[in-house]
Every structure is written in structure tokens, then in C-alpha cells.
N, C-alpha and C positions, 0 to 999 in steps of 0.2 A: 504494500500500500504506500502509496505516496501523499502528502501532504504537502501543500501548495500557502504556505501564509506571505499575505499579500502586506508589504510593511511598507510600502510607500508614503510619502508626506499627505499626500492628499486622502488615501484611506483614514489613518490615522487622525486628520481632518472631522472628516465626514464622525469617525467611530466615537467621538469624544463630543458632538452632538448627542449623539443618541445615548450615550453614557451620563452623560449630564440630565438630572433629575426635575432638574427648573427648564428643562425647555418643552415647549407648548408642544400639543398635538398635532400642529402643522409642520411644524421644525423639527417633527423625529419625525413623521411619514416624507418630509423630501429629504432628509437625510440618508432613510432606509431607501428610500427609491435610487439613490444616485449612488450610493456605495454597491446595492446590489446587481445597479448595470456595471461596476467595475468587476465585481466578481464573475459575475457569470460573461463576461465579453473574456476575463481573465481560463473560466471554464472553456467557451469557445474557441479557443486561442489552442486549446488541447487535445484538438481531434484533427484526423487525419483531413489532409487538404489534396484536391489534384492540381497541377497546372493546365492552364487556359491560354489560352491567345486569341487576342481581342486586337482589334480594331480601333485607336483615336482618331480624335478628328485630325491628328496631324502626322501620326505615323501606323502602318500595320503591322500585326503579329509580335503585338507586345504580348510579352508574357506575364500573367496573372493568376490567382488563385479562385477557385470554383470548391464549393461544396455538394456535392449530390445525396449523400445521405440522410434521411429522419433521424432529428430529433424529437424525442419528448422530454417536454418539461411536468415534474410530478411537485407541483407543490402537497405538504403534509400540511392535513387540517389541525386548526385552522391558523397557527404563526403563519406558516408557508405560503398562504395568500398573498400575502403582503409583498413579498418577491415576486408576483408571477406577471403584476403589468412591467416590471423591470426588464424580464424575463423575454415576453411577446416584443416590447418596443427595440431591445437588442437584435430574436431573430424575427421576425414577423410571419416565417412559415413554421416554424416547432408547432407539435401538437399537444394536446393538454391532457393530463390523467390528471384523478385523484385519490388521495389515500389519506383512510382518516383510523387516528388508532387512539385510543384515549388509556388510562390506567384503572387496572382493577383495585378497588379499594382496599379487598382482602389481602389477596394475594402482591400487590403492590407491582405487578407486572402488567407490563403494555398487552392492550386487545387490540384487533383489528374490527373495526365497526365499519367500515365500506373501502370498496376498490373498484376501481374504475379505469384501467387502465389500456391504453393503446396499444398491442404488440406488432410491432414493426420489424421485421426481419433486418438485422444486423441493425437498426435503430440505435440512437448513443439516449440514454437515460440521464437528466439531470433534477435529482432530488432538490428541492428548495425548502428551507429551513432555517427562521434565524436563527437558531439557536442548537449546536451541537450538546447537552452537556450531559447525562448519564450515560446515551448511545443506546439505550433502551428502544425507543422510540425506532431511530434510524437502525439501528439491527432488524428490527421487524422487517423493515421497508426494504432496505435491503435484500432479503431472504424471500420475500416475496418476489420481489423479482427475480432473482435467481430461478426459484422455482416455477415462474411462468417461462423460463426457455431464454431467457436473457443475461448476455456474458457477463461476469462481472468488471471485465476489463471496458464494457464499454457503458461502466456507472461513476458517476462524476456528485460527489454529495457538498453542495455551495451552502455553507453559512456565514452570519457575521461574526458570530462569535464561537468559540470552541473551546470546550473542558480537557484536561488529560486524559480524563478517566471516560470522555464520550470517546475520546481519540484510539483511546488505548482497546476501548471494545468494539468499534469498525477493525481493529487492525489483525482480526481472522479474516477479513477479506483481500487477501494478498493484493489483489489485482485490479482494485477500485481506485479512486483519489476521491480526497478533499480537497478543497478550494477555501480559505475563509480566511478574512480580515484581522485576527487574534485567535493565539492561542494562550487564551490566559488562566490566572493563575492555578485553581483547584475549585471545587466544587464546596459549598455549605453541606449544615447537618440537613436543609432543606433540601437539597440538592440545586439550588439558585447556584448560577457561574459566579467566580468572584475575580476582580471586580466588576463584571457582567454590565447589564444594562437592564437589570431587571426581568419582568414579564414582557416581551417585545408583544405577544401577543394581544395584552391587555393593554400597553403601551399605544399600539396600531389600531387598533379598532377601538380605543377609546369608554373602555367598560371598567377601569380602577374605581371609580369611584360610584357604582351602581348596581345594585341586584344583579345576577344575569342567569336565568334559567338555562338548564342546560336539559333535554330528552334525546337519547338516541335509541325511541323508539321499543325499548325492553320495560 
């Protein structure tokens, strides 16, 4: 497995937006929007390319790069959303799965409660998720796909943020990458990332400070 941390001036930028607790609901969703087009253009930058030769208006048989393969983008319900217009406005052909897994209260292990997913022959998979940090979650997701007939070499899992210990339990998938803007510190007793950015989740859709029902239907 390879891991991709993107420590650029202007990630770093963007991350300490959305890290910071005083900035408004508008200023963490375009912060999340614009770091997660660097990620995932930084995703797409990862897969294979053919050369082309094209035509300008002032010379021919330049040579260029062409993609012909599907992607799917699988944002996980529901942080994952939040990534997926960043996602479209980057390729504007990718096609959209989803997968949604929530935690069993008992047993304290990730369920699968819907999947939706596109299978595309030889298709490049990019998970969206802000947030890496048990690996609970993206383990499922992962192994799902595997098990619907998809390589894991061609699984690419984009977040903003990443735990060791989420990192450390992808890293039985030899043949996958990560992609994400921080690998920081360690995980809480809560299992919150530290120094994290919170619930991006609640953070982006704007539900911290309000009731929010939740039914999936059982």
C-alpha cells in the first residue's frame, strides 16, 4: 500500500480552515470543496494515461495525454458527500456509486446498510471520505469491492484527514493507495482524529447544533 500525503503550502492552507473551530459554515464547505479538488486531481494524476496526438491551431501531431478508462467515484455516506461535487467538477465523466455503513451499537462494528455500486470492467474506484480515522468504516468499503470482482490495485481511498491507526488497518491491502492532506497525530478515547477537524460530517451539513433523526429503515 502506498500513501500519498499531500504537504504542500496551499493544502496546509486550505486544512487549517477547516481545522479552525471559529470559522463559519461557508468557510469550511469552500475550504472542503477546494482542498478536495486538490486531492483527488492529486488521485487522478495516479492512473494510467495513453499518449495522443492532436492537432493546434498552429502546429500538428502534438503529442498529448488521453484517458479512456471509467472511473467511479464512491462517496461513503454520509461525510463522503461533501467530496463528490469536488469530485464531478474535477472529472465531469466519472460515475457515481454509493455506500453507506453506519456502527453497530452493540457490537461497536461497522454494518453495511446500502450499496449501490457501478461495476465497470477494469474501472479505477475512488473512495471519498473526509475523514480516515479507525479504518473500520473504509475496511468494509474496501472489501466490498474487492469482493464484487474489482482489483484492489485499481482502489485509490482520498481523504482530508488520516489517523495511524485508520492507516495502519487499510495496510492489509497491499495494492491500494491513499491520497490525503494529513497524517496526523493519533486517535482519542472517542476515536475523534487529533488534532483532527472535528465531525466534518456535522461540520458540512450543518447539524452541530440541532436534533437530527437518524432511521435506516430497521
Amino acid at each position: 500500500m502506498i500513501v500519498y500525503e499531500i504537504k504542500n503550502n496551499f493544502c496546509q492552507l486550505l486544512l487549517a480552515k477547516l481545522r479552525d473551530k471559529k470559522r463559519c459554515v461557508e468557510e469550511f464547505r469552500k475550504a472542503s470543496f477546494k482542498l478536495s479538488q486538490v486531492l483527488i486531481s492529486e488521485a487522478l494524476s495516479l492512473l494510467p494515461y495513453e499518449k495522443k496526438k492532436i492537432d493546434t491551431p498552429v502546429e500538428n501531431k502534438v503529442e498529448t495525454l488521453t484517458f479512456n478508462r471509467d472511473i467511479v467515484f464512491l462517496p461513503i455516506l454520509r461525510a463522503g458527500l461533501s467530496m463528490l461535487p469536488a469530485a464531478i467538477d474535477m472529472y465531469e465523466k466519472g460515475r457515481v456509486g454509493f455506500i453507506g455503513i453506519k456502527r453497530n451499537e452493540e457490537t461497536l462494528k461497522p454494518e453495511l446498510y446500502y450499496l449501490k455500486i457501478p461495476v465497470v470492467k477494469d474501472g479505477f474506484y475512488i473512495i471519498l471520505d473526509p475523514m480516515l480515522a479507525t479504518g473500520g468504516t473504509a475496511t468494509l468499503t474496501v472489501k466490498k469491492l474487492i469482493d464484487t470482482g474489482i482489483k484492489p490495485e485499481n482502489v485509490i481511498f482520498v481523504s482530508l484527514i488520516s489517523a495511524p491507526e485508520g492507516i495502519e488497518k487499510l495496510s492489509h491491502f497491499k495494492k491500494i493507495k491513499i491520497v490525503t492532506a494529513s497524517i496526523d497525530r493519533e486517535l482519542n478515547s472517542k476515536g475523534y482524529i487529533l488534532p483532527g477537524l472535528g465531525d466534518a460530517g456535522d461540520r458540512f451539513c450543518f447539524t452541530e447544533d440541532v436534533e437530527v433523526i437518524e432511521s435506516y429503515g430497521d
